[in-house]
N, C-alpha and C positions, 0 to 999 in steps of 0.2 A: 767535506760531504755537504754538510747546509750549502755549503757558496753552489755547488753544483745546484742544490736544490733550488736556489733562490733565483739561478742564472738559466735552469729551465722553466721554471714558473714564468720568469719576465718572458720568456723567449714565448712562452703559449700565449702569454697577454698582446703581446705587440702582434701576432701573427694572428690571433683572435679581433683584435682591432682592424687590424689592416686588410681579413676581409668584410669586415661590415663598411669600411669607407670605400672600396671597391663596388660592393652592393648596390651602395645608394647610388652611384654615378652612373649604371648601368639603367640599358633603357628601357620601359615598360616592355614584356612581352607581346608581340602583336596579337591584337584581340581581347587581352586581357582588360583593356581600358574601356573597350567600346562594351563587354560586357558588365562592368561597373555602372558604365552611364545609360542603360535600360537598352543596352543594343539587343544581344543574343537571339532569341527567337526572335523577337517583335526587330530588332535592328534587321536580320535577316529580310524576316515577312514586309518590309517596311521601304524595303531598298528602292533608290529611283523614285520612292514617291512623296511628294510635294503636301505637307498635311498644315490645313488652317490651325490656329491656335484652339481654335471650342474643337477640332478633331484630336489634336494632341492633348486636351485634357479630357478626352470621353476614353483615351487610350488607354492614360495614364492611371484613370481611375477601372479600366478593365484590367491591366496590370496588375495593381496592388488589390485588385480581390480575389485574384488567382494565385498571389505570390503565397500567402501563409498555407495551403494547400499543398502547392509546388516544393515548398521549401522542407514541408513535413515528411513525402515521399524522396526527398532528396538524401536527407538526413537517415532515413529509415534504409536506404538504399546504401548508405557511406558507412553505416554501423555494420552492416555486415562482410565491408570490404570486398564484394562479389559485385557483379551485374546484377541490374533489375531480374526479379526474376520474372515466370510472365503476367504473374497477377499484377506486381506494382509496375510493370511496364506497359497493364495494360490500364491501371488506372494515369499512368502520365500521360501516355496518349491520349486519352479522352479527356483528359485537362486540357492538353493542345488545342486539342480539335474544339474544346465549345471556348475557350480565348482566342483561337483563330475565327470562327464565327462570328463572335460577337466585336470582334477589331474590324474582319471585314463589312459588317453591318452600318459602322460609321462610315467606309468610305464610299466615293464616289462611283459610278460606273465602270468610268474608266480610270481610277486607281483602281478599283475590285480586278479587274484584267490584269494590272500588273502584278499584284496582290497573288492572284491568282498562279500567274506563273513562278512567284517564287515559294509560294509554300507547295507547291510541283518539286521544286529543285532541292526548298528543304525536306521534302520526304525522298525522294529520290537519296539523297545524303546519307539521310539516316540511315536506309532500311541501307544503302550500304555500308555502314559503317556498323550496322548490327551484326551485315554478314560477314564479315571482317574483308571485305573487298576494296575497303575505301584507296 
């Protein structure tokens, strides 16, 4: 009886091993990485355009004064494992909208046009991916 026990114990360790060395070799989900390194919205919003370094850091620093905000209706949104409902859905979007503002305020003319067209595409997206059409 123990030898059984002890030869299914080893059997769950080696099998519990062997998927975590699986895991690591496997390759980052696509998207998941460009989300990490400040893509998501602003990578979105940002697509195709060419940004000076003083515009990449007036971004940078409009980023992280919207992120603890962002991150608080994120969180409040996670805890109750439901969709936003339409209050804090409607506070996320008007976090969008005045960081899309003030992102597009740093650029150019004509970045603002390109700009332009993808925060089109990423509302377009969304609203269908709210209506469940995506």
């Amino acid at each position: 009886m123990k030898v059984i026990r002890i030869a299914t114990l080893a059997f769950a360790l080696c099998a519990g091993l062997a998927s975590v060395v699986a895991a690591q070799g496997q390759p980052e989900p696509q998207g998941q990485g460009e989300m990490r390194r400040g893509g998501g919205m602003g990578g979105t919003l940002l697509k195709d355009i060419t940004l000076t370094d003083a515009q990449k850091a007036q971004i940078k620093t409009i980023r992280e004064k919207y992120l603890p905000q962002q991150m608080e209706l994120r969180k409040a949104t996670q805890a109750t494992g439901k969709p936003a409902d339409e209050a804090t859905y409607s506070k996320i979007m008007d976090l969008q909208e005045k960081q899309a503002a003030e992102i597009r305020a740093v650029l150019t003319p004509d970045q603002q046009s390109v700009f332009d067209q993808n925060l089109k595409a990423m509302r377009d997206r969304m609203e269908a991916r709210r209506k469940g059409t995506s």
